[in-house]
TIDOTOR-275947 format. One record per residue (C-alpha): chain; residue number from 1; residue in three letters; x, y, z. Coordinates in pm, whole numbers, plus 50000, padded with zeros to 5 digits. Layout:
N
<atom unit="A" pos="NUM" code="ALA" east="X" north="Y" up="Z"/>
...
***
This chain:
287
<atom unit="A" pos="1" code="UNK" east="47882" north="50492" up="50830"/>
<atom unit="A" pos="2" code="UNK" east="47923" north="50877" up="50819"/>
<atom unit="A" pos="3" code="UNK" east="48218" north="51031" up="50623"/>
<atom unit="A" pos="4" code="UNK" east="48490" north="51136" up="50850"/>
<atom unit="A" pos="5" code="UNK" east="48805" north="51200" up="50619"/>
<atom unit="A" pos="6" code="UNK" east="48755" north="51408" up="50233"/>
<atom unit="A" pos="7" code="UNK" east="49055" north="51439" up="50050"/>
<atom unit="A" pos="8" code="UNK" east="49100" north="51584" up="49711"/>
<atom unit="A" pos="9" code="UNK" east="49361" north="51517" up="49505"/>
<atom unit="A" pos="10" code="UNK" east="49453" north="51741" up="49238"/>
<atom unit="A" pos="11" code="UNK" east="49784" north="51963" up="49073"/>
<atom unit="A" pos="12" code="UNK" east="49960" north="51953" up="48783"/>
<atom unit="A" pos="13" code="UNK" east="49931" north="51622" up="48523"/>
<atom unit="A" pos="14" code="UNK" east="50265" north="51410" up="48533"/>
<atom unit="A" pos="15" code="UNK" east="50315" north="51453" up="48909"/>
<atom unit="A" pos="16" code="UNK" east="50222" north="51149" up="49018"/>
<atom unit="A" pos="17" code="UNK" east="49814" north="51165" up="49111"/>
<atom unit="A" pos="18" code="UNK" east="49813" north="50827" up="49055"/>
<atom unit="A" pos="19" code="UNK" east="50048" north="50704" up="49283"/>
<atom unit="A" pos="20" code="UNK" east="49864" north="50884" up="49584"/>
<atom unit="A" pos="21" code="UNK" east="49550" north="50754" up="49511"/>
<atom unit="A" pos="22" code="UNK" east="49682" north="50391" up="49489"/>
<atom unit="A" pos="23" code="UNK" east="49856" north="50484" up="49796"/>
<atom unit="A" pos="24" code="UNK" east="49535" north="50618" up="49987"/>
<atom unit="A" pos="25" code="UNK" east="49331" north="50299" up="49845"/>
<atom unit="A" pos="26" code="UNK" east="49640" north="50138" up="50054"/>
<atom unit="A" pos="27" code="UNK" east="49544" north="50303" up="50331"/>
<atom unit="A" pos="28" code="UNK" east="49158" north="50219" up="50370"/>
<atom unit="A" pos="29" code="UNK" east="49026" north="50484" up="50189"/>
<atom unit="A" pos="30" code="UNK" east="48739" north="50489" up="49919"/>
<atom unit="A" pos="31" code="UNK" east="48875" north="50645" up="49621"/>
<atom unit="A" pos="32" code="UNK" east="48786" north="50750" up="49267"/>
<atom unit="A" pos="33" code="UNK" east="48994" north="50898" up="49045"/>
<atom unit="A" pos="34" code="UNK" east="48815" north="51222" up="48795"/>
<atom unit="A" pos="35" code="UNK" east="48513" north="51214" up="48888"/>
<atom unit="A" pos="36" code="UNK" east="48311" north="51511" up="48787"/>
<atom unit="A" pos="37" code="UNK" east="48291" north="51772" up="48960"/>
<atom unit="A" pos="38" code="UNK" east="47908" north="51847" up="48971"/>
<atom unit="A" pos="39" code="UNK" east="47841" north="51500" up="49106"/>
<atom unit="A" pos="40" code="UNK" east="48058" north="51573" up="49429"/>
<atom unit="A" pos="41" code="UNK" east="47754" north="51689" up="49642"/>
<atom unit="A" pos="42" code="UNK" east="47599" north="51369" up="49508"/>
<atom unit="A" pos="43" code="UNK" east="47881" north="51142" up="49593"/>
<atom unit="A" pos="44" code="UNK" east="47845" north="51275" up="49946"/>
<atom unit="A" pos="45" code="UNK" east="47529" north="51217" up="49963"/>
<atom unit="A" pos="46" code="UNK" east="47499" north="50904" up="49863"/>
<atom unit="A" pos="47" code="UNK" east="47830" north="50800" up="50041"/>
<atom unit="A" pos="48" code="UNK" east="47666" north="50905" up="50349"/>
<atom unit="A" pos="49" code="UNK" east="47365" north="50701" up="50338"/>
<atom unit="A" pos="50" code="UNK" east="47530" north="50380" up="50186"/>
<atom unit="A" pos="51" code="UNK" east="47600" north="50251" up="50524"/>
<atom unit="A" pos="52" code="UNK" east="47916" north="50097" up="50366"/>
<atom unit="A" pos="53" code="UNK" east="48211" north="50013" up="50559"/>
<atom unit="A" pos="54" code="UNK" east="48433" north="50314" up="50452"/>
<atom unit="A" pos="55" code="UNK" east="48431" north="50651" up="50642"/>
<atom unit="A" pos="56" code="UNK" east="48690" north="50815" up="50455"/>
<atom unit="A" pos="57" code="UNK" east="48728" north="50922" up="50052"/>
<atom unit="A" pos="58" code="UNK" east="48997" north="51031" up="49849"/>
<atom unit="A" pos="59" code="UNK" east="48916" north="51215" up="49539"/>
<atom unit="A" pos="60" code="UNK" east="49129" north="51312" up="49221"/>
<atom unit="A" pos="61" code="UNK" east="49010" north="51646" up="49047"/>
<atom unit="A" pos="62" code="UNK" east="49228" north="51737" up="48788"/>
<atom unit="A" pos="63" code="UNK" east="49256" north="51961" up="48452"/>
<atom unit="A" pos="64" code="UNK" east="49021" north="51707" up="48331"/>
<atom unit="A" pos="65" code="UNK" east="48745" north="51861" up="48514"/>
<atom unit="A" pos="66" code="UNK" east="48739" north="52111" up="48229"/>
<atom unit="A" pos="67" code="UNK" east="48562" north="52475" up="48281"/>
<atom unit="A" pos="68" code="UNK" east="48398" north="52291" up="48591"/>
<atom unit="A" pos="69" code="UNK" east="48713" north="52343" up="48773"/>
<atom unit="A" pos="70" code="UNK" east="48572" north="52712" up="48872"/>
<atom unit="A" pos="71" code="UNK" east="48306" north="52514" up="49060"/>
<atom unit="A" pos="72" code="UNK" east="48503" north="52349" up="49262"/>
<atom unit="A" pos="73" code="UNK" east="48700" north="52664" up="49386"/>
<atom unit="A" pos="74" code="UNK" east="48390" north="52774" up="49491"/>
<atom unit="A" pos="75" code="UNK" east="48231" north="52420" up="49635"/>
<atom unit="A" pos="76" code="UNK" east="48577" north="52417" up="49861"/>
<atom unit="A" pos="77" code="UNK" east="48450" north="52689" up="50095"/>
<atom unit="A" pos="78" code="UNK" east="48119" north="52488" up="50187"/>
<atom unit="A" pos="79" code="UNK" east="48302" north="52153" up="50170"/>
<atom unit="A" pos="80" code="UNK" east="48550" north="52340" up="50477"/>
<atom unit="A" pos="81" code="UNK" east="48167" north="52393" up="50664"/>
<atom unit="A" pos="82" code="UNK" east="48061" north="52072" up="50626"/>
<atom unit="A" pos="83" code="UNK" east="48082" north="51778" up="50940"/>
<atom unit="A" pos="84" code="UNK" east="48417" north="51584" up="50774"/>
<atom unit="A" pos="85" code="UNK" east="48782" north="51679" up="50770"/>
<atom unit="A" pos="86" code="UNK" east="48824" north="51808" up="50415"/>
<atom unit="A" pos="87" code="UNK" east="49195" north="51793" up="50317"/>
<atom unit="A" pos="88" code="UNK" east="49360" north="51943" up="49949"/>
<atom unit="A" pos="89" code="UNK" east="49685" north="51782" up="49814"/>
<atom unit="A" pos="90" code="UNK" east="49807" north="51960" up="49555"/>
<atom unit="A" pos="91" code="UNK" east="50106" north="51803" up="49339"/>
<atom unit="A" pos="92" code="UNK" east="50305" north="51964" up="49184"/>
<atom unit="A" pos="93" code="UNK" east="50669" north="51901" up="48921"/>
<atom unit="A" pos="94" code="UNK" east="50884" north="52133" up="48706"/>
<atom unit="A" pos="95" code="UNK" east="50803" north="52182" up="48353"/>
<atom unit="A" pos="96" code="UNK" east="51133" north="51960" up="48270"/>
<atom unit="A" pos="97" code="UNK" east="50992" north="51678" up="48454"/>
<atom unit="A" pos="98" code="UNK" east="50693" north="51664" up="48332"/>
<atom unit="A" pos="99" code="UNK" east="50800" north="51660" up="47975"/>
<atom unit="A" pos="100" code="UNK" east="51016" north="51390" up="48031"/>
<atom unit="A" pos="101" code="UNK" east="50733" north="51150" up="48224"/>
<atom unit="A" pos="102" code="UNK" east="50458" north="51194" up="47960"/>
<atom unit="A" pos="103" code="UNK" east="50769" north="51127" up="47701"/>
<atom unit="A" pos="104" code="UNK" east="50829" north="50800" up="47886"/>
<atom unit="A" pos="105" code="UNK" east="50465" north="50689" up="47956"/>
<atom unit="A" pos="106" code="UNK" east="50384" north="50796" up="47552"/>
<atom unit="A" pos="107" code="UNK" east="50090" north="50938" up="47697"/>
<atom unit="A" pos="108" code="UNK" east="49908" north="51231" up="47556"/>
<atom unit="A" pos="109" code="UNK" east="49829" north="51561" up="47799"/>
<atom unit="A" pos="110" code="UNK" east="49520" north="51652" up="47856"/>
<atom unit="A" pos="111" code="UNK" east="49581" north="52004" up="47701"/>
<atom unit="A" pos="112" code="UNK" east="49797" north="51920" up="47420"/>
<atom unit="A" pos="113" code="UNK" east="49505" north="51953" up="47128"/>
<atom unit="A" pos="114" code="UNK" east="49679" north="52175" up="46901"/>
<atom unit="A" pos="115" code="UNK" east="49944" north="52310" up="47079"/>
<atom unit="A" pos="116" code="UNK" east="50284" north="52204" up="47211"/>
<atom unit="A" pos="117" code="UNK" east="50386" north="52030" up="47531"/>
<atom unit="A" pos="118" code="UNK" east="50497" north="52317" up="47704"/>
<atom unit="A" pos="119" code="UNK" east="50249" north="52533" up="47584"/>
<atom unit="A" pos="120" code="UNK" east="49997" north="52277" up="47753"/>
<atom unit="A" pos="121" code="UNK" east="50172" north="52337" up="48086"/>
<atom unit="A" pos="122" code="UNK" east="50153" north="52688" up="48111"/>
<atom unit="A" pos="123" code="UNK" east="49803" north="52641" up="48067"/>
<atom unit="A" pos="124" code="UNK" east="49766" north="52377" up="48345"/>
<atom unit="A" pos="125" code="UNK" east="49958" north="52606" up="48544"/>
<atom unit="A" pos="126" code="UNK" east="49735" north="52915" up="48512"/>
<atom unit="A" pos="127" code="UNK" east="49400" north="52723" up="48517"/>
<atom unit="A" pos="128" code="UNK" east="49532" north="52567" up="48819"/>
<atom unit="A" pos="129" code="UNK" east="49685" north="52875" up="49004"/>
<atom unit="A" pos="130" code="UNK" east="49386" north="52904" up="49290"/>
<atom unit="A" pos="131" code="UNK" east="49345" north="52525" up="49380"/>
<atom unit="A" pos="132" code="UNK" east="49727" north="52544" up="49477"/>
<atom unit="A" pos="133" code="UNK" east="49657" north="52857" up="49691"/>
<atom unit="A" pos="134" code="UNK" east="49356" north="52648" up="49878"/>
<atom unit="A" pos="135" code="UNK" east="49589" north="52351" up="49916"/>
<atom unit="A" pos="136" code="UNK" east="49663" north="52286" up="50281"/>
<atom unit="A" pos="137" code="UNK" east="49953" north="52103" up="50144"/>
<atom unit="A" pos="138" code="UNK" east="50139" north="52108" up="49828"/>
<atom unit="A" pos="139" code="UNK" east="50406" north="51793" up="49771"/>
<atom unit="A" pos="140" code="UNK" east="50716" north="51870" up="49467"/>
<atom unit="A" pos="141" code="UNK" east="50740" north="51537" up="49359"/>
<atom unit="A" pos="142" code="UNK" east="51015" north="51630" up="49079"/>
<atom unit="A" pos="143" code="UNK" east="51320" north="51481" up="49250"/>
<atom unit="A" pos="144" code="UNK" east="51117" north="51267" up="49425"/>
<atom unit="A" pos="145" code="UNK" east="51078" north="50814" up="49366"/>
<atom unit="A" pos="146" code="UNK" east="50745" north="50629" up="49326"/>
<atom unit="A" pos="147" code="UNK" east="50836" north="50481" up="49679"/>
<atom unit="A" pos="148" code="UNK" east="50920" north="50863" up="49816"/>
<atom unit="A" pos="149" code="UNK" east="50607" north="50980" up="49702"/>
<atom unit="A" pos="150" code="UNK" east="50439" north="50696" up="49863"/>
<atom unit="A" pos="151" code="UNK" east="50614" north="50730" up="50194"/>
<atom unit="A" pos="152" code="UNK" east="50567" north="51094" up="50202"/>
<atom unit="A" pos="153" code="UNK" east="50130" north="51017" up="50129"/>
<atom unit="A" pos="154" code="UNK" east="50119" north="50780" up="50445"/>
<atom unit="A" pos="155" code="UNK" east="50327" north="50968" up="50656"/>
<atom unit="A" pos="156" code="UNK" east="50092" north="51221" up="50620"/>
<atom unit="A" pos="157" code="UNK" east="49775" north="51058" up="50641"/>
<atom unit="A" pos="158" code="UNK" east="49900" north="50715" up="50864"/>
<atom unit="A" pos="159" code="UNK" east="49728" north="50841" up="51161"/>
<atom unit="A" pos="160" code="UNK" east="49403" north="50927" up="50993"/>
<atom unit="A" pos="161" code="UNK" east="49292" north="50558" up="50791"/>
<atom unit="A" pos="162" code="UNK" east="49213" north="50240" up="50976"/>
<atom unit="A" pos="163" code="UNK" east="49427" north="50047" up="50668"/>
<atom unit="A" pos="164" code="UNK" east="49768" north="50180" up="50836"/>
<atom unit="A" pos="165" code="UNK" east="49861" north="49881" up="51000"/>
<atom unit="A" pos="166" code="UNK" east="50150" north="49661" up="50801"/>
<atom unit="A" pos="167" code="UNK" east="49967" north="49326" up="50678"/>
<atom unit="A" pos="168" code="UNK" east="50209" north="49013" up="50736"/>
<atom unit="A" pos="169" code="UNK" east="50183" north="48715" up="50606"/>
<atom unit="A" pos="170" code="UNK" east="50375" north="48421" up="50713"/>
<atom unit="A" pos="171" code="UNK" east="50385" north="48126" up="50499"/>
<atom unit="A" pos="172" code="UNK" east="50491" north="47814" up="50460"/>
<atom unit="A" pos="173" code="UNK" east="50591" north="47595" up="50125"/>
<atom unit="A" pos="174" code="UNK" east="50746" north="47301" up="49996"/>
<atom unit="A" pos="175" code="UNK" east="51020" north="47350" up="49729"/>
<atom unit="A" pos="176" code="UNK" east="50914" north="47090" up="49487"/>
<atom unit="A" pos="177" code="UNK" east="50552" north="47280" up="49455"/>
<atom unit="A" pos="178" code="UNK" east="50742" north="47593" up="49384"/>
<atom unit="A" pos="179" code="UNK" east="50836" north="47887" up="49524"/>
<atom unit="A" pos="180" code="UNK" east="50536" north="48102" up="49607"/>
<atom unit="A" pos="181" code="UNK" east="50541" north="48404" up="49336"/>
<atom unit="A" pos="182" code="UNK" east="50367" north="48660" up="49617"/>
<atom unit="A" pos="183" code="UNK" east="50691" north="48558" up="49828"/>
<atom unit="A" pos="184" code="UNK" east="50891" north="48901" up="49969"/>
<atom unit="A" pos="185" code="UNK" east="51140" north="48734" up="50146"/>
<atom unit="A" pos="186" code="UNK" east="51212" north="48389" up="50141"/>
<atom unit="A" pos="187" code="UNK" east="51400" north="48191" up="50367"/>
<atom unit="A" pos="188" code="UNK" east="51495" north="47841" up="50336"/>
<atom unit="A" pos="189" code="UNK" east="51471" north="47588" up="50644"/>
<atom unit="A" pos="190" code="UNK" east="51591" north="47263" up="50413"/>
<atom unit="A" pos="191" code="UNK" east="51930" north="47267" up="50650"/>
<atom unit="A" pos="192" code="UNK" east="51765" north="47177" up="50974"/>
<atom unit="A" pos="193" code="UNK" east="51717" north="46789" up="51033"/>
<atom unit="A" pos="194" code="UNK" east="51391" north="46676" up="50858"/>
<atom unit="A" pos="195" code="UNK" east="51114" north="46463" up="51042"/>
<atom unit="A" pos="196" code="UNK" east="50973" north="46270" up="50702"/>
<atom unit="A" pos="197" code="UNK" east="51297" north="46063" up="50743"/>
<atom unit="A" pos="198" code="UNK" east="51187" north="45983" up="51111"/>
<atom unit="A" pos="199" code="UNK" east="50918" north="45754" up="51084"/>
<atom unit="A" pos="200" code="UNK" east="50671" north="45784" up="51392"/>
<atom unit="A" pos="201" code="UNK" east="50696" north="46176" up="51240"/>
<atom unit="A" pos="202" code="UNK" east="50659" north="46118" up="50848"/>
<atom unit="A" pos="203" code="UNK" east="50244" north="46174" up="50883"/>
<atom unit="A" pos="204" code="UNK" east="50217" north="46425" up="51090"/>
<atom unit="A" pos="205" code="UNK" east="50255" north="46829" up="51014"/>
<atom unit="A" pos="206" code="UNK" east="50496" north="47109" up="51218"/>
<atom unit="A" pos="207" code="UNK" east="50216" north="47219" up="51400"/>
<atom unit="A" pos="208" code="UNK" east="50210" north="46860" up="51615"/>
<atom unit="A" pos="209" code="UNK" east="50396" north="46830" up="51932"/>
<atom unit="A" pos="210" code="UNK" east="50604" north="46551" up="51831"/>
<atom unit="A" pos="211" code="UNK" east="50740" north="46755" up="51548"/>
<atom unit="A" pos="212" code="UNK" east="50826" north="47059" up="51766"/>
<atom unit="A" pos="213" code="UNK" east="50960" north="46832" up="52014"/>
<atom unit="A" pos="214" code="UNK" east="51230" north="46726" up="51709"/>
<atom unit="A" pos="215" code="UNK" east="51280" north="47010" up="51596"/>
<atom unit="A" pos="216" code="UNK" east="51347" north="47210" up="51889"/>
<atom unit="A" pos="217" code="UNK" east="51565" north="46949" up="52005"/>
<atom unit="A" pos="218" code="UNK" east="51854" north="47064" up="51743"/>
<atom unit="A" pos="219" code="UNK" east="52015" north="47419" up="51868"/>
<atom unit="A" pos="220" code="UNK" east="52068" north="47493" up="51505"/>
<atom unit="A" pos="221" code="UNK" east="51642" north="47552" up="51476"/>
<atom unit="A" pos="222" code="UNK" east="51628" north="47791" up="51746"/>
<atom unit="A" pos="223" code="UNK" east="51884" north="48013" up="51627"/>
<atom unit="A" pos="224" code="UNK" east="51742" north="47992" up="51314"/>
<atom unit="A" pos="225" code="UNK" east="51439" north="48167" up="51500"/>
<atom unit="A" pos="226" code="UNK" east="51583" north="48398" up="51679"/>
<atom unit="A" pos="227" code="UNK" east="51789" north="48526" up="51387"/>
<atom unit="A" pos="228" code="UNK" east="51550" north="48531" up="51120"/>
<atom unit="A" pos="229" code="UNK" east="51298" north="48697" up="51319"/>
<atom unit="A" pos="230" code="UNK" east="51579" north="49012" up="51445"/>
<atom unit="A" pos="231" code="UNK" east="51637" north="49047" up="51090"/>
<atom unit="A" pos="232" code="UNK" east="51240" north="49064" up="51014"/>
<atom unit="A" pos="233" code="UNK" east="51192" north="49296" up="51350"/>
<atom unit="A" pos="234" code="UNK" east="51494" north="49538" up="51212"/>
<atom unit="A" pos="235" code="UNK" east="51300" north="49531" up="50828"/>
<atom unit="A" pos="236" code="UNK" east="50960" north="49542" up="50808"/>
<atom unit="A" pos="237" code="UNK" east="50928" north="49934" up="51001"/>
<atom unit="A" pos="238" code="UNK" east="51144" north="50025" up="50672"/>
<atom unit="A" pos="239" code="UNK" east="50924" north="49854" up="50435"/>
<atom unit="A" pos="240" code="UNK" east="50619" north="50068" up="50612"/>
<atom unit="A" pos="241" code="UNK" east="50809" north="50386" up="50571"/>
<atom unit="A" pos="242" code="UNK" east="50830" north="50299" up="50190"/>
<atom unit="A" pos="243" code="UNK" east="50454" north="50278" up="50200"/>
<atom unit="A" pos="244" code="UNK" east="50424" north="49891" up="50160"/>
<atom unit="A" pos="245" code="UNK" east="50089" north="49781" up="50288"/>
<atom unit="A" pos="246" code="UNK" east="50187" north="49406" up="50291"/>
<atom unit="A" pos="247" code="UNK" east="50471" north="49195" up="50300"/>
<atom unit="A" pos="248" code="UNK" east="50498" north="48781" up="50224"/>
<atom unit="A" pos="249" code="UNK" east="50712" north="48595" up="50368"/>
<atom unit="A" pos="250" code="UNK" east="50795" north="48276" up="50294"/>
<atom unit="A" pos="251" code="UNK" east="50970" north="47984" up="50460"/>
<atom unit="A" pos="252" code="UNK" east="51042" north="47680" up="50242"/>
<atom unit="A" pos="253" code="UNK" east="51145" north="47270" up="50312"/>
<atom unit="A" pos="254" code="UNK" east="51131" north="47024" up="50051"/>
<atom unit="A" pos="255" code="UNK" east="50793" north="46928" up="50121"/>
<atom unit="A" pos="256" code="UNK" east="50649" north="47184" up="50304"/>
<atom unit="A" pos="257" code="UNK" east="50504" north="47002" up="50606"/>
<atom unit="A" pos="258" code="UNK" east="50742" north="46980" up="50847"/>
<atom unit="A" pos="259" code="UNK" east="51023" north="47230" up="50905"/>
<atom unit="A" pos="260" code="UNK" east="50861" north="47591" up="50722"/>
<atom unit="A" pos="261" code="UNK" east="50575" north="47462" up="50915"/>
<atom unit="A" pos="262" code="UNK" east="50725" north="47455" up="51243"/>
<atom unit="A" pos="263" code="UNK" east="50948" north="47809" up="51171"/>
<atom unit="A" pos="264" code="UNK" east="50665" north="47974" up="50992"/>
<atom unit="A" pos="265" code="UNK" east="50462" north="47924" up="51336"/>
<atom unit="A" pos="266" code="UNK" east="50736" north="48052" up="51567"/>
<atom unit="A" pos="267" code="UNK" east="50761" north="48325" up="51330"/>
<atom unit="A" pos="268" code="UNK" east="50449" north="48436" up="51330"/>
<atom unit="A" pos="269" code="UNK" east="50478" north="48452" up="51759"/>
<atom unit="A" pos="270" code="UNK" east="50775" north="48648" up="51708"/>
<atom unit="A" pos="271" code="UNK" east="50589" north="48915" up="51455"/>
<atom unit="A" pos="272" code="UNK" east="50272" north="48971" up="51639"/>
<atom unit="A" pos="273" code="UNK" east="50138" north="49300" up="51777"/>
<atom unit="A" pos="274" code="UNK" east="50357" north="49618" up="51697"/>
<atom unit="A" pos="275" code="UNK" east="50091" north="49724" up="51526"/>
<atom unit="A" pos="276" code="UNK" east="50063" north="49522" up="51246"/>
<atom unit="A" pos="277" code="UNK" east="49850" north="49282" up="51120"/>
<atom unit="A" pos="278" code="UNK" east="49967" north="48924" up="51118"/>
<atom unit="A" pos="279" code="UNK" east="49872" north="48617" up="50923"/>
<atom unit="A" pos="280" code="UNK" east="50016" north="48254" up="50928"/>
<atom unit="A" pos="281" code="UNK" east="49940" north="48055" up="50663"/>
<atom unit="A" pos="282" code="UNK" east="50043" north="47689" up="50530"/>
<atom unit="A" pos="283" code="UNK" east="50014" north="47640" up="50131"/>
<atom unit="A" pos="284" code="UNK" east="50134" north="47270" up="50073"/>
<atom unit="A" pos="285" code="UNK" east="50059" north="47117" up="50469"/>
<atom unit="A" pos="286" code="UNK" east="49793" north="46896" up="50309"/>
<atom unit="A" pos="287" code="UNK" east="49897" north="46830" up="50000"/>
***
């Protein structure tokens, strides 16, 4: 599979290159974070001819590159003539920002050798002065949150990465095996009437018709449904715009066979298609 999408990452340390390539990895695209700047037309290559099942690479070239830096000013111009979309984020954060996150993360900069903090930044600053000029966009993420910067990545780049659909997972669980520690949301079904305590029902799951046919008898278990699932429909779209890639949730009973079984299901009808990717699943029906 052919490369369609390049991007490179790169800007000022501190601003949060990190973040956007665990967002882009979010997204569906291959990404490796410093890698040396004389192995890009390598990379390519070999990407190229890997037949793998990625068609799009995100790339973080920083001050770490070193003196090799130059090079890649000048391997942007033929990167621009090549047959894949190259794109250049540059990040960027004001001196007082920066000081403060590589105070918090007690992390040295990758200038600091014998000089101060600030001294180091001016220096990133110049060195980096004519990657920001190439940028085709440049992101302050000073004033900006982890999930702001994250947001801003895949509203961006949403429309160019396969991985952009919201991955939901449905899932059902019994209380006394514990509350699934992946869970989002979780929503508790132990009110409705329970089927173990009828018992022509007891052996059977919430996927058999018998057990729907109980279950859907009460009015309580449809409005349970329909409520639930409004309040899922109104929340997920603002857990995408946060840049969430996935989102569990969980629907409990006592013994998980029965009534999370049953809701989980009608959930999961509820949540298909708007472009997301659905997935029903049933820890504790068999135990």
């Amino acid at each position: 599979m052919a490369l369609h999408d390049l991007v490179i990452v790169t800007g000022m340390s501190g601003s949060g290159k990190g973040t956007v390539l665990k967002t882009f990895e979010d997204l569906g695209f291959f990404c490796i974070d410093n890698l040396p700047v004389p192995l890009i037309p390598k990379f390519l290559e070999v990407f190229n001819v890997s037949g793998g099942v990625f068609n799009r690479a995100a790339l973080v070239i920083d001050i770490r590159a070193g003196e090799t830096l130059v090079d890649l000013v000048r391997m942007l111009d033929e990167l621009r003539r090549s047959s894949f979309r190259l794109f250049v984020l540059y990040l960027e954060a004001q001196d007082d920002v920066v000081v403060r996150r590589f105070s918090e993360t007690r992390r040295p900069h990758p200038l600091i050798e014998g000089s101060s903090i600030r001294d180091a930044i001016r220096s990133e600053r110049r060195r980096l002065e004519k990657l920001k000029e190439l940028a085709d966009m440049t992101i302050d993420t000073s004033n900006l949150t982890v999930h702001q910067i994250k947001a801003t990545v895949v509203q961006k780049f949403r429309g160019r990465s396969r991985g952009s659909a919201l991955k939901v997972v449905v899932m059902s669980f019994g209380y006394k095996h514990g509350i699934p520690l992946e869970a989002d949301l979780v929503f508790d079904a132990r009110f409705l009437p329970n089927p173990f305590f009828v018992p022509r029902l007891r052996g059977l799951t919430g996927r058999e018709p018998k057990v729907k046919a109980f279950l859907r008898s009460f009015p309580e278990t449809g409005e349970f449904v329909r409520r639930v699932g409004d309040l899922l429909q109104y929340l997920l779209p603002h857990y995408q715009q946060e840049g969430k890639s996935q989102v569990t949730i969980a629907v409990g009973c006592t013994g998980g066979r029965h009534r999370s079984v049953f809701i989980a299901e009608e959930l999961g009808k509820v949540l298909r298609g708007r472009k997301r990717s659905l997935q029903v699943l049933h820890r504790d029906e068999g135990v």
